[in-house]
mmCIF entry with sequence, helices, sheets and N, C-alpha, C, O atoms, coordinates in Angstrom:
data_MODEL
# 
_entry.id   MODEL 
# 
_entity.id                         1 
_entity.type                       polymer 
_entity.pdbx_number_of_molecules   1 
# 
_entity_poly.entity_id                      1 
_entity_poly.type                           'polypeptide(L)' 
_entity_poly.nstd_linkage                   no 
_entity_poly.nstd_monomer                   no 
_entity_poly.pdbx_seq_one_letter_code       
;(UNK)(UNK)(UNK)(UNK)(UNK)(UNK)(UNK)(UNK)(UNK)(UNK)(UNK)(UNK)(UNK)(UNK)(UNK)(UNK)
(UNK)(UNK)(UNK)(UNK)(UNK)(UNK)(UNK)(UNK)(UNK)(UNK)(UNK)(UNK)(UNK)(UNK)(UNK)(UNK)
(UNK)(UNK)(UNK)(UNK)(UNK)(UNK)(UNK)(UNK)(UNK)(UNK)(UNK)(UNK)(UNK)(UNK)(UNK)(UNK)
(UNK)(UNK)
;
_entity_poly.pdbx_seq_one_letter_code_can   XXXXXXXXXXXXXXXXXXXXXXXXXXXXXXXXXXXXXXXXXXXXXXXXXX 
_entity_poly.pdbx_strand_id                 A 
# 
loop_
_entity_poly_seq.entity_id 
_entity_poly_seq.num 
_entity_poly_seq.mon_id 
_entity_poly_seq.hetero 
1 1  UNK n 
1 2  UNK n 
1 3  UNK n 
1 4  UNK n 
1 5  UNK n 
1 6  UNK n 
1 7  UNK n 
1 8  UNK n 
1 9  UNK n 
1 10 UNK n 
1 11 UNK n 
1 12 UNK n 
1 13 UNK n 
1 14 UNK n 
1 15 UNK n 
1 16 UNK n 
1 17 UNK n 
1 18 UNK n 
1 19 UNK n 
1 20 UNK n 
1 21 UNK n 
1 22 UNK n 
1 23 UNK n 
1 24 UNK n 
1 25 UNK n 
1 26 UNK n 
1 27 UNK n 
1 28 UNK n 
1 29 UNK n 
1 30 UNK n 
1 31 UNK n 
1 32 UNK n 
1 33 UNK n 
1 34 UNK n 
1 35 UNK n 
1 36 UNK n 
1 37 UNK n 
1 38 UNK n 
1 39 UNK n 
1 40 UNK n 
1 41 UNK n 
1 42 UNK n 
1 43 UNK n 
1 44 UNK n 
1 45 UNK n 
1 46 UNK n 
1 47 UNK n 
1 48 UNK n 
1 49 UNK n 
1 50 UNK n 
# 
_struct_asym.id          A 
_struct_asym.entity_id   1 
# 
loop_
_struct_conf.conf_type_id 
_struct_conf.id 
_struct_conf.pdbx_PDB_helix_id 
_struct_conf.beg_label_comp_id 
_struct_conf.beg_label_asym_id 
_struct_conf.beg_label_seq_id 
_struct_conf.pdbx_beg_PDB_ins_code 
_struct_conf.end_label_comp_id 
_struct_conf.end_label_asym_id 
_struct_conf.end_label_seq_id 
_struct_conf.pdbx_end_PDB_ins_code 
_struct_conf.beg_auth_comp_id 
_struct_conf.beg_auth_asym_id 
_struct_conf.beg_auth_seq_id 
_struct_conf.end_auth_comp_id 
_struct_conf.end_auth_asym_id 
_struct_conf.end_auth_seq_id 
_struct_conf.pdbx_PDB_helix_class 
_struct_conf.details 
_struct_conf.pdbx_PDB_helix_length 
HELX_P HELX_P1 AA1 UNK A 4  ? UNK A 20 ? UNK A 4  UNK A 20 1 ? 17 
HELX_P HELX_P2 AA2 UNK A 28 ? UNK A 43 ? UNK A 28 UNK A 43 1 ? 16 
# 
_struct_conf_type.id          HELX_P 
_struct_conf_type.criteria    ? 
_struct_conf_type.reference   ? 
# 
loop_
_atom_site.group_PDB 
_atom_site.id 
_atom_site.type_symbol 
_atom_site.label_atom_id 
_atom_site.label_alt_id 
_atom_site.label_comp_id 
_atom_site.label_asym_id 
_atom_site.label_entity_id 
_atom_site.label_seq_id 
_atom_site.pdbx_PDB_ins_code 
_atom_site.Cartn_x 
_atom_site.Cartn_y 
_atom_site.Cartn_z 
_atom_site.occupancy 
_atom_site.B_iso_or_equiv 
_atom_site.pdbx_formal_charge 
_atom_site.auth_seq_id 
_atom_site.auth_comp_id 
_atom_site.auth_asym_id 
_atom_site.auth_atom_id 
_atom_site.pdbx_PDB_model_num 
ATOM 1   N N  . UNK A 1 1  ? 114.747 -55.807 -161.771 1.00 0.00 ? 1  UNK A N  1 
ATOM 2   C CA . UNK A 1 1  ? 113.805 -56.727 -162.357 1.00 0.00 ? 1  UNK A CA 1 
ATOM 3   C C  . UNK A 1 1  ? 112.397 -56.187 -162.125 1.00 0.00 ? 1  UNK A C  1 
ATOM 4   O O  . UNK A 1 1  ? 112.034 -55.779 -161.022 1.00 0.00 ? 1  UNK A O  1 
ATOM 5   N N  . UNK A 1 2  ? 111.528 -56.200 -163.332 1.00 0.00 ? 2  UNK A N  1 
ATOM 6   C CA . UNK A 1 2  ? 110.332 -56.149 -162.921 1.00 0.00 ? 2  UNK A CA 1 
ATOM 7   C C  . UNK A 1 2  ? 109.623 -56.547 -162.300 1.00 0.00 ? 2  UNK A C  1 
ATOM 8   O O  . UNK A 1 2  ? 110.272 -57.202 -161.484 1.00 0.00 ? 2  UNK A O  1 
ATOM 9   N N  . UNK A 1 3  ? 108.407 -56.646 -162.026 1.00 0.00 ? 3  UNK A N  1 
ATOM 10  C CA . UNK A 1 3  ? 107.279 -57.079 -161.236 1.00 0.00 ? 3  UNK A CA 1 
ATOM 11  C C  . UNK A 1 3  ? 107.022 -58.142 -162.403 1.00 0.00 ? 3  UNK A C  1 
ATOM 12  O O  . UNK A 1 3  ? 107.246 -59.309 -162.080 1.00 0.00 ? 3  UNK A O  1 
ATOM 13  N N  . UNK A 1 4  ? 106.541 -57.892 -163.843 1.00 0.00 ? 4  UNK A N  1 
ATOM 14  C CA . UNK A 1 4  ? 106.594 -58.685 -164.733 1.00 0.00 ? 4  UNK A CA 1 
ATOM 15  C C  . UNK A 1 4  ? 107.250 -59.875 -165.358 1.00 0.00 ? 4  UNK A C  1 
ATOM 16  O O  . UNK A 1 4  ? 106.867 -60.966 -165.779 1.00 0.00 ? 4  UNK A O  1 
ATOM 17  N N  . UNK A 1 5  ? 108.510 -59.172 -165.244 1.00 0.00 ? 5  UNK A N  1 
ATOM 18  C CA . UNK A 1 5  ? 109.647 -60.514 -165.046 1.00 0.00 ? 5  UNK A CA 1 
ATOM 19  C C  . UNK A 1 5  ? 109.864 -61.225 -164.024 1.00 0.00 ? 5  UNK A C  1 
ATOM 20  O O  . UNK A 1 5  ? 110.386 -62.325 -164.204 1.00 0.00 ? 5  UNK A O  1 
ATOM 21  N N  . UNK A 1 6  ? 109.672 -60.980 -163.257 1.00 0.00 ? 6  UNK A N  1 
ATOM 22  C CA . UNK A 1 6  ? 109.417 -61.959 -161.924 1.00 0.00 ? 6  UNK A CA 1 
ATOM 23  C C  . UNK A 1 6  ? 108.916 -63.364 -162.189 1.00 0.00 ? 6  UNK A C  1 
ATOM 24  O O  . UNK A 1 6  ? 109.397 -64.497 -162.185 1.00 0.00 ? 6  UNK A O  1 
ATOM 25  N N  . UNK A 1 7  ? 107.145 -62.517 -162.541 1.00 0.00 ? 7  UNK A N  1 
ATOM 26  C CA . UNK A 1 7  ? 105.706 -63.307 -162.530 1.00 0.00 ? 7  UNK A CA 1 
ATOM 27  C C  . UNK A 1 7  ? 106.054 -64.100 -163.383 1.00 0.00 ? 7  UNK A C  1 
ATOM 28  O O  . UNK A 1 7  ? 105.770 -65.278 -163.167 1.00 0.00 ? 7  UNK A O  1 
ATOM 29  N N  . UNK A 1 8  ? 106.899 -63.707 -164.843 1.00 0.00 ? 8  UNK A N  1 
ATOM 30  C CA . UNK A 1 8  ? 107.380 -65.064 -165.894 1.00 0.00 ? 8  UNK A CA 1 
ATOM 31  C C  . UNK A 1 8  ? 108.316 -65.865 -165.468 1.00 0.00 ? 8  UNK A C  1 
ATOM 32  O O  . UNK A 1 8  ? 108.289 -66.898 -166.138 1.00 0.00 ? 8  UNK A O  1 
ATOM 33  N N  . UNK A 1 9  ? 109.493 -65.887 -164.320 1.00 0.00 ? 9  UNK A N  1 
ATOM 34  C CA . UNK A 1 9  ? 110.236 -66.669 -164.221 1.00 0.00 ? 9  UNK A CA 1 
ATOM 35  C C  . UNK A 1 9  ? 109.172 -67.617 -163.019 1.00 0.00 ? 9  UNK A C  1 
ATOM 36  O O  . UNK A 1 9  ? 109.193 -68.845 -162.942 1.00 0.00 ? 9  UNK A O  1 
ATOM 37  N N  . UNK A 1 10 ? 108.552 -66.972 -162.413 1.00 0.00 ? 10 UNK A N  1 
ATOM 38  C CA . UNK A 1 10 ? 108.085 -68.037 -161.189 1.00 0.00 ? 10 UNK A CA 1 
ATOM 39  C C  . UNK A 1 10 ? 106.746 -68.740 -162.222 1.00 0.00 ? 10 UNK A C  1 
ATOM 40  O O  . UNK A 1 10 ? 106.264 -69.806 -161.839 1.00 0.00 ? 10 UNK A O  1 
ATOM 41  N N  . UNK A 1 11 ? 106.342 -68.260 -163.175 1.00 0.00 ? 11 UNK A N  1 
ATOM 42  C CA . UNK A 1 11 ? 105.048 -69.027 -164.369 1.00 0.00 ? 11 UNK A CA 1 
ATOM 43  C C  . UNK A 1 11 ? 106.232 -70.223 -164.952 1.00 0.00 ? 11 UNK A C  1 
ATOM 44  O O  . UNK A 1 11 ? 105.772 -71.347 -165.151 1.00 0.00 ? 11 UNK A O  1 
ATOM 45  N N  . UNK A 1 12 ? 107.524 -70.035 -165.188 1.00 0.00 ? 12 UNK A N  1 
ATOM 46  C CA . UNK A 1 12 ? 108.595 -70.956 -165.698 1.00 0.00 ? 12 UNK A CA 1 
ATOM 47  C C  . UNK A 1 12 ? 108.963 -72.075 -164.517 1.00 0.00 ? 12 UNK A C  1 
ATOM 48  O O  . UNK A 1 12 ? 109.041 -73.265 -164.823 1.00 0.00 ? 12 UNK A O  1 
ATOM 49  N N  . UNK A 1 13 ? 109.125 -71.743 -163.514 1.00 0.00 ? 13 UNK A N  1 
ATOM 50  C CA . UNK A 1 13 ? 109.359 -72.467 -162.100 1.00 0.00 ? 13 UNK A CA 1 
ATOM 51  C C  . UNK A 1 13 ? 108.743 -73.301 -162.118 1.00 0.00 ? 13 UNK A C  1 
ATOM 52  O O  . UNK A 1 13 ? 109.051 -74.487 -162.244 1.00 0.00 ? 13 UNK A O  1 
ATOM 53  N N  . UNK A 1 14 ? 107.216 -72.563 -161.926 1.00 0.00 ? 14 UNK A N  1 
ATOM 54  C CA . UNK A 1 14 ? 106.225 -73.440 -161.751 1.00 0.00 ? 14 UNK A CA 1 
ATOM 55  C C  . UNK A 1 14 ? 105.900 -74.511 -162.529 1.00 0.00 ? 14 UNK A C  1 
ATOM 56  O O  . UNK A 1 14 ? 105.118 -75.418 -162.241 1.00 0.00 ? 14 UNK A O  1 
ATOM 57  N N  . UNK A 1 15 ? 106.915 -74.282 -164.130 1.00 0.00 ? 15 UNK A N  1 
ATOM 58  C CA . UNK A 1 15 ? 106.247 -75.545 -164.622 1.00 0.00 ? 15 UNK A CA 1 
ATOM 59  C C  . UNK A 1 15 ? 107.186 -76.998 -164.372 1.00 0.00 ? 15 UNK A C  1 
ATOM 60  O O  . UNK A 1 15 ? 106.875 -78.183 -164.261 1.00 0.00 ? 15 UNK A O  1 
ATOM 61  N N  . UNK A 1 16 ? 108.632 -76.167 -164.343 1.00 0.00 ? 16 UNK A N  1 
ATOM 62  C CA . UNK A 1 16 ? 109.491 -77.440 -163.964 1.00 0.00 ? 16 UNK A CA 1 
ATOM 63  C C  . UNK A 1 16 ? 109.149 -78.071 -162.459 1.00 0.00 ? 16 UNK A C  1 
ATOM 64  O O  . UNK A 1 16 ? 109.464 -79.231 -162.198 1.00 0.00 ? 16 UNK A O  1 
ATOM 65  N N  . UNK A 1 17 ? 108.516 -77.263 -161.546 1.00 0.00 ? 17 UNK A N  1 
ATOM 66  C CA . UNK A 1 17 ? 108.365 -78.224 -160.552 1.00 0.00 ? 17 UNK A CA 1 
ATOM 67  C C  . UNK A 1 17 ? 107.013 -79.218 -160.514 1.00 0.00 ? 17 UNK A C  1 
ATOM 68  O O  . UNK A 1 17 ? 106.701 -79.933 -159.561 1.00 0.00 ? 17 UNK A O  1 
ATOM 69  N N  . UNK A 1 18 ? 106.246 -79.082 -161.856 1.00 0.00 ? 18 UNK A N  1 
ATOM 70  C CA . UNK A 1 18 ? 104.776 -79.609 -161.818 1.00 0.00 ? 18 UNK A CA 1 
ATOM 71  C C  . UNK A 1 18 ? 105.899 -80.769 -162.306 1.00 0.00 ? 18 UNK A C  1 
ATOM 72  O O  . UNK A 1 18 ? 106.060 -81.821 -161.687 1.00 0.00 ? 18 UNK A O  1 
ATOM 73  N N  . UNK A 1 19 ? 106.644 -80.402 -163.517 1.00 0.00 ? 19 UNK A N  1 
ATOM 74  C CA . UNK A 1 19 ? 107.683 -81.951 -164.389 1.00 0.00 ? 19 UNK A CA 1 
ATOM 75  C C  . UNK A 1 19 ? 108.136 -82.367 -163.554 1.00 0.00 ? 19 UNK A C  1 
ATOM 76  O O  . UNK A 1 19 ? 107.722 -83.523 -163.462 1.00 0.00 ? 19 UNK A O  1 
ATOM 77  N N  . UNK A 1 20 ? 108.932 -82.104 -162.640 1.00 0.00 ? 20 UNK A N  1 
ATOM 78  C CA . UNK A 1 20 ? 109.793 -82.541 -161.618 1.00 0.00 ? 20 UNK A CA 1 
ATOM 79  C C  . UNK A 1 20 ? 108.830 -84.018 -161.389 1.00 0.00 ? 20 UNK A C  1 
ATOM 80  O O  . UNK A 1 20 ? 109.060 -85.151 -161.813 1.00 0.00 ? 20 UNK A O  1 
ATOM 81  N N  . UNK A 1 21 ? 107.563 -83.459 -160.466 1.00 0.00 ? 21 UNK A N  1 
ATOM 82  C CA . UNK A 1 21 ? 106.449 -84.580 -160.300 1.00 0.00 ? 21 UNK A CA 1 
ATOM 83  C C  . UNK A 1 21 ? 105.776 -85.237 -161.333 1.00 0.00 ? 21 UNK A C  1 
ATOM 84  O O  . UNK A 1 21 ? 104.710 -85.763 -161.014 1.00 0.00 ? 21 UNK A O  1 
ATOM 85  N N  . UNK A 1 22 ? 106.150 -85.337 -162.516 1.00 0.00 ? 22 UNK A N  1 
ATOM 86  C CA . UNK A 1 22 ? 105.536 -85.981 -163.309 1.00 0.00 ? 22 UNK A CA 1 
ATOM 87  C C  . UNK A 1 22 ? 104.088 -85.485 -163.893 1.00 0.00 ? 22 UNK A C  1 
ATOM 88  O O  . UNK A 1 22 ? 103.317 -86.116 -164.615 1.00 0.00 ? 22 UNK A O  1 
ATOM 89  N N  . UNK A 1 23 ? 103.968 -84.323 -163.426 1.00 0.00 ? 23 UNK A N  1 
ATOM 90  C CA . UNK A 1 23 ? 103.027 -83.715 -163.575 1.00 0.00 ? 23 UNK A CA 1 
ATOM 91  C C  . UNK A 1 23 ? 101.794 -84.981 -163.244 1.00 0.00 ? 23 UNK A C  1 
ATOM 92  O O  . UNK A 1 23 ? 101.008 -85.351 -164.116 1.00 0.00 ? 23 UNK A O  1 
ATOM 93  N N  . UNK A 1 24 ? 101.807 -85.503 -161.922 1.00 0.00 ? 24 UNK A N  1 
ATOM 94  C CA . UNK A 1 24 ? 101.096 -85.958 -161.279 1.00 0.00 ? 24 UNK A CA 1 
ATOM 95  C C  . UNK A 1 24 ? 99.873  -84.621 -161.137 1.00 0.00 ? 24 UNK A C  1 
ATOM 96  O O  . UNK A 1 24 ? 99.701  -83.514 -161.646 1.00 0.00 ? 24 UNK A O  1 
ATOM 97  N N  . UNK A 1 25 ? 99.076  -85.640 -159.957 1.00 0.00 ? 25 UNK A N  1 
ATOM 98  C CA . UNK A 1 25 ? 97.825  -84.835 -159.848 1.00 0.00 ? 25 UNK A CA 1 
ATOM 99  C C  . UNK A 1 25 ? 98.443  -83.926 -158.435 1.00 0.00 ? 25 UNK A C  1 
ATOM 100 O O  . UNK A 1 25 ? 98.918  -84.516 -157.464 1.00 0.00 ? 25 UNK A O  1 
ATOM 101 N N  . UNK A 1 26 ? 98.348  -82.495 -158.515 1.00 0.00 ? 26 UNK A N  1 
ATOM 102 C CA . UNK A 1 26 ? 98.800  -82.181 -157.413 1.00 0.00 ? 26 UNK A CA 1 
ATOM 103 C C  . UNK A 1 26 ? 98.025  -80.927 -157.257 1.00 0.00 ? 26 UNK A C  1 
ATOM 104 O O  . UNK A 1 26 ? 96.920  -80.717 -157.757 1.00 0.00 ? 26 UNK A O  1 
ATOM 105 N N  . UNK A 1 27 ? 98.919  -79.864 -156.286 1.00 0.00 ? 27 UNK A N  1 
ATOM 106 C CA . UNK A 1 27 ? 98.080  -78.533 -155.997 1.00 0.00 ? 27 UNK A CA 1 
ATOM 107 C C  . UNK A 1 27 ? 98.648  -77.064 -156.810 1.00 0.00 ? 27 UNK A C  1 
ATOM 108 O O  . UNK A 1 27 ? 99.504  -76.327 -156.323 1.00 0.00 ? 27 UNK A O  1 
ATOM 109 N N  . UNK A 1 28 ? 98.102  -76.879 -157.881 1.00 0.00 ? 28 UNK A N  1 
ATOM 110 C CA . UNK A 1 28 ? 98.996  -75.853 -158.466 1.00 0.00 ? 28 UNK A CA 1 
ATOM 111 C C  . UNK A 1 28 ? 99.238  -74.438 -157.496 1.00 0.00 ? 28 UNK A C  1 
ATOM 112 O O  . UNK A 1 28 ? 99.899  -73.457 -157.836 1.00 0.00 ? 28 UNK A O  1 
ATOM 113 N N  . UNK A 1 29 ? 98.644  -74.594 -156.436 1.00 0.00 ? 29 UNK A N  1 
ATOM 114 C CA . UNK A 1 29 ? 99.028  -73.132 -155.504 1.00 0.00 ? 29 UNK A CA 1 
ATOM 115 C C  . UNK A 1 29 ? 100.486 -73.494 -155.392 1.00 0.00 ? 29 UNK A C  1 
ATOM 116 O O  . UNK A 1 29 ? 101.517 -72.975 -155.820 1.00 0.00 ? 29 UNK A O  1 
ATOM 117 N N  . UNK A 1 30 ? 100.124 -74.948 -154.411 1.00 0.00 ? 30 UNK A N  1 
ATOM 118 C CA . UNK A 1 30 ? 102.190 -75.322 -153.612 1.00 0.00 ? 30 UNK A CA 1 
ATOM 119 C C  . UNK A 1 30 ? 102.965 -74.953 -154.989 1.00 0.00 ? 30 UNK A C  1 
ATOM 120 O O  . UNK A 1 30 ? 104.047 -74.367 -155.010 1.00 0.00 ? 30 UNK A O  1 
ATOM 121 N N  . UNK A 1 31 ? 102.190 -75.416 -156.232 1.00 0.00 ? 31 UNK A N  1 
ATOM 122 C CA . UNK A 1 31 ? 103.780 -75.326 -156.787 1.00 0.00 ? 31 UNK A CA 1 
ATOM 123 C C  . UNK A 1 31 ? 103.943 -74.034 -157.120 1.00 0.00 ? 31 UNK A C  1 
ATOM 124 O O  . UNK A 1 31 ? 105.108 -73.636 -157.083 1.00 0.00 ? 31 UNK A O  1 
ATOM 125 N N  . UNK A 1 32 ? 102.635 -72.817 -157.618 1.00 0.00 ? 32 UNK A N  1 
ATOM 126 C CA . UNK A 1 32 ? 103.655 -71.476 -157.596 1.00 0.00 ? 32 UNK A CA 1 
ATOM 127 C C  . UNK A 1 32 ? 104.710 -71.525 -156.017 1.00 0.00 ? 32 UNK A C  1 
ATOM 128 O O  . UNK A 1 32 ? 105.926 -71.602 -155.845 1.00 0.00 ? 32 UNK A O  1 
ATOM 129 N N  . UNK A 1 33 ? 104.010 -71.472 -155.456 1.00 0.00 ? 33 UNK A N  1 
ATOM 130 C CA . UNK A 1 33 ? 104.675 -71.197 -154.196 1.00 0.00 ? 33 UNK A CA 1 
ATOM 131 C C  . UNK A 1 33 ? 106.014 -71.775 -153.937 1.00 0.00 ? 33 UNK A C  1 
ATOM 132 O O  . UNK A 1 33 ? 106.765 -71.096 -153.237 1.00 0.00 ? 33 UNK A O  1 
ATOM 133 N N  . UNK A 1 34 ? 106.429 -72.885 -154.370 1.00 0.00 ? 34 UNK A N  1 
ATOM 134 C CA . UNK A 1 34 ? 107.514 -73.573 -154.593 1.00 0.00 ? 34 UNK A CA 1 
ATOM 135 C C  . UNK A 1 34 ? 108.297 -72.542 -155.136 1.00 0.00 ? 34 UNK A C  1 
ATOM 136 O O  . UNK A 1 34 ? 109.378 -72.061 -154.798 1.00 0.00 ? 34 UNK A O  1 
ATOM 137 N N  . UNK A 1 35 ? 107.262 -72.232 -156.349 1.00 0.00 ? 35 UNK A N  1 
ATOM 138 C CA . UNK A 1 35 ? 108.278 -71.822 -157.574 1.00 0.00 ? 35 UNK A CA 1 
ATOM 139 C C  . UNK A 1 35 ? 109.234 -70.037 -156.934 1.00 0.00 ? 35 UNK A C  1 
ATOM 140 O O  . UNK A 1 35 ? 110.370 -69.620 -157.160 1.00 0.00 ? 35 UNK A O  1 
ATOM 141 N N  . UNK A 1 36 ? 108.186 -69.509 -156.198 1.00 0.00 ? 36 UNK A N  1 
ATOM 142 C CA . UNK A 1 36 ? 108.233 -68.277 -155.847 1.00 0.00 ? 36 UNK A CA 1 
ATOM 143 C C  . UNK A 1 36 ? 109.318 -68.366 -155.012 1.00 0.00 ? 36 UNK A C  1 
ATOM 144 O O  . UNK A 1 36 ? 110.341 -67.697 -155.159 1.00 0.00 ? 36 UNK A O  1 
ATOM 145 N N  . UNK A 1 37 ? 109.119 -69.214 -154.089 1.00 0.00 ? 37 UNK A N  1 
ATOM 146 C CA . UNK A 1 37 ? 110.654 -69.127 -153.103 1.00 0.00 ? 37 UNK A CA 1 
ATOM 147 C C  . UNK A 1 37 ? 111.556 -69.092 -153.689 1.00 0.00 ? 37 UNK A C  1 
ATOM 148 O O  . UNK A 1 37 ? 112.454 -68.290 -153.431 1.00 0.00 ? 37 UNK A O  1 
ATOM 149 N N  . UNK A 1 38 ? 111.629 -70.118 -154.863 1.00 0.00 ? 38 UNK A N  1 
ATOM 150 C CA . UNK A 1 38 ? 113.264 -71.008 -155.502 1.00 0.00 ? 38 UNK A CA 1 
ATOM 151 C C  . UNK A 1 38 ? 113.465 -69.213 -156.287 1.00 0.00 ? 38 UNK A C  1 
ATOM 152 O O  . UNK A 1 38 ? 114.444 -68.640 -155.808 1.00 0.00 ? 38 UNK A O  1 
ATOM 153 N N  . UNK A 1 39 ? 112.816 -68.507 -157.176 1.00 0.00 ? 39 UNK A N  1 
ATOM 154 C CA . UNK A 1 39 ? 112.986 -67.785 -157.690 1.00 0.00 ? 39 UNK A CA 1 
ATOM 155 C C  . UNK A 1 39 ? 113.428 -66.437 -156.840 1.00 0.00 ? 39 UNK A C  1 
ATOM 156 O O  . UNK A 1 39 ? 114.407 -65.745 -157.122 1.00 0.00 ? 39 UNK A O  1 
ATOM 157 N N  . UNK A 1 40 ? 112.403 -66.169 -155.610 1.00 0.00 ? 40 UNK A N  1 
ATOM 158 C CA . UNK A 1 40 ? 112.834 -64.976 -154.963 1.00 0.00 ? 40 UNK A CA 1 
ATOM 159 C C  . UNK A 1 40 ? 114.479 -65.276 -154.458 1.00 0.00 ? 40 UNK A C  1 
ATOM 160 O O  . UNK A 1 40 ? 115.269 -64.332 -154.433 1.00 0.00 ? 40 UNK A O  1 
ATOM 161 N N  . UNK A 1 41 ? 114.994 -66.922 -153.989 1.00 0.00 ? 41 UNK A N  1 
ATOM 162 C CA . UNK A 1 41 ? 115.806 -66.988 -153.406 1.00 0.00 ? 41 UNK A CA 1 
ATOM 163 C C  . UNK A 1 41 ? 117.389 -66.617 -154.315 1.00 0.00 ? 41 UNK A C  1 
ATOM 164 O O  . UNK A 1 41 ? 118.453 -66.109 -153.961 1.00 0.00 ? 41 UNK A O  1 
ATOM 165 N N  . UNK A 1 42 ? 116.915 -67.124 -155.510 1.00 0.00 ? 42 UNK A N  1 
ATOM 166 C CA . UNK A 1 42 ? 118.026 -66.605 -156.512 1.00 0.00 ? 42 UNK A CA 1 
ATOM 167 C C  . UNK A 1 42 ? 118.344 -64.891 -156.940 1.00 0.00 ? 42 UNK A C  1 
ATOM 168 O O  . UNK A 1 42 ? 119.411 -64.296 -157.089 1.00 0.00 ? 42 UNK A O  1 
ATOM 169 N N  . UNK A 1 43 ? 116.985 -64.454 -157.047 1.00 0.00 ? 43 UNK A N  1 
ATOM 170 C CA . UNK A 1 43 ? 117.355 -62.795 -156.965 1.00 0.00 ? 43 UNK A CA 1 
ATOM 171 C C  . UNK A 1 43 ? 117.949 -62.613 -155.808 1.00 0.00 ? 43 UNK A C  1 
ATOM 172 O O  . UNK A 1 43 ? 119.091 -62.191 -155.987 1.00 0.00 ? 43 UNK A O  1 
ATOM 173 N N  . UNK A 1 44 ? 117.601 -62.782 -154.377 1.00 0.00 ? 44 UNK A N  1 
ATOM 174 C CA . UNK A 1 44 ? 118.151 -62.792 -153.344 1.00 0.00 ? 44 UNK A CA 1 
ATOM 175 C C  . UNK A 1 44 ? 119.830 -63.253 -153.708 1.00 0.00 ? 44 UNK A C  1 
ATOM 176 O O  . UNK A 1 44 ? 120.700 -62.746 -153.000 1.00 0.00 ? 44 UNK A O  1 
ATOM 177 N N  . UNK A 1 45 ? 120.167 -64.033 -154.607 1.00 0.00 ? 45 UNK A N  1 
ATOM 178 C CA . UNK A 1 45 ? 121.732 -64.022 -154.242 1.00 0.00 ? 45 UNK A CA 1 
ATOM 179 C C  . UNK A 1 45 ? 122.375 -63.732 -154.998 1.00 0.00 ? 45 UNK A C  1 
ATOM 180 O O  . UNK A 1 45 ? 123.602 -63.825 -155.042 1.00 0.00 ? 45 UNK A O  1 
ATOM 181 N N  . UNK A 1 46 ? 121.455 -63.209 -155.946 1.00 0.00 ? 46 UNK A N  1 
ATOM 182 C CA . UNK A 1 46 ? 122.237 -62.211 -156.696 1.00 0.00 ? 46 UNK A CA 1 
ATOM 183 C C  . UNK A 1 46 ? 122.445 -62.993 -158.762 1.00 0.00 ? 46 UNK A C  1 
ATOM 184 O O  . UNK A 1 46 ? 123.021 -62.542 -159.752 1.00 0.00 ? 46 UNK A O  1 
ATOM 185 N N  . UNK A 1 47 ? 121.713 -64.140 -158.539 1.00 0.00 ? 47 UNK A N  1 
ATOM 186 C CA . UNK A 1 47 ? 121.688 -64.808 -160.178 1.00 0.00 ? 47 UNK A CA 1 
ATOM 187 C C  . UNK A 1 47 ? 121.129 -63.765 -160.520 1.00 0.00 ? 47 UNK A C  1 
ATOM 188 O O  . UNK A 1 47 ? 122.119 -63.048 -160.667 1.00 0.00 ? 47 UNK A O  1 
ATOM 189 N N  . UNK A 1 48 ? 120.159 -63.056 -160.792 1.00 0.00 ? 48 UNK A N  1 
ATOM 190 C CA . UNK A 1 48 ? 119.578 -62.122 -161.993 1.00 0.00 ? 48 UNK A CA 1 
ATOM 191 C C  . UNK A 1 48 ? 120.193 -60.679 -162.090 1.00 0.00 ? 48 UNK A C  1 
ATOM 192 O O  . UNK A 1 48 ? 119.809 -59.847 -162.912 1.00 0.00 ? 48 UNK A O  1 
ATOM 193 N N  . UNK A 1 49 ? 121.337 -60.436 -161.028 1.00 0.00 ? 49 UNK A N  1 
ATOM 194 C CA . UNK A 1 49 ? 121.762 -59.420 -161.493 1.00 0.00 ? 49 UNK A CA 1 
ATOM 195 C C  . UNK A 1 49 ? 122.576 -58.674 -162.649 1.00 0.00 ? 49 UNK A C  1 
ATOM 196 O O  . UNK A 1 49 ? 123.411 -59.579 -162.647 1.00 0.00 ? 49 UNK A O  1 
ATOM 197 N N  . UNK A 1 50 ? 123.083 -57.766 -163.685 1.00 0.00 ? 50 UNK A N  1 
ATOM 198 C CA . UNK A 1 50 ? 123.506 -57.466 -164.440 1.00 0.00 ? 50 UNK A CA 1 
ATOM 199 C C  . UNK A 1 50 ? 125.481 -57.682 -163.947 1.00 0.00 ? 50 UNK A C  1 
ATOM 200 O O  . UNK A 1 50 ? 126.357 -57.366 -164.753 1.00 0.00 ? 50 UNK A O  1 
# 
């Protein structure tokens, strides 16, 4: 996976976890950061592999 494809799945993350909250008023850092774990944790187990 790219560096690029990464940055689009955790830009995708990030938006379901802003919906998740209703896209209340919140902190868009936490939610990349949200998003970055949930995403690194799935390459980590192996979802994006071929």
């Amino acid at each position: 996976m790219t560096a690029e494809q990464r940055h689009n799945y955790i830009e995708v993350a990030a938006f379901y976890v802003a919906q998740r909250r209703g896209f209340a008023p919140g902190n868009p850092v936490d939610d990349w950061a949200m998003a970055e774990l949930e995403v690194d944790r799935l390459i980590a187990s192996g979802h994006f592999s071929k």
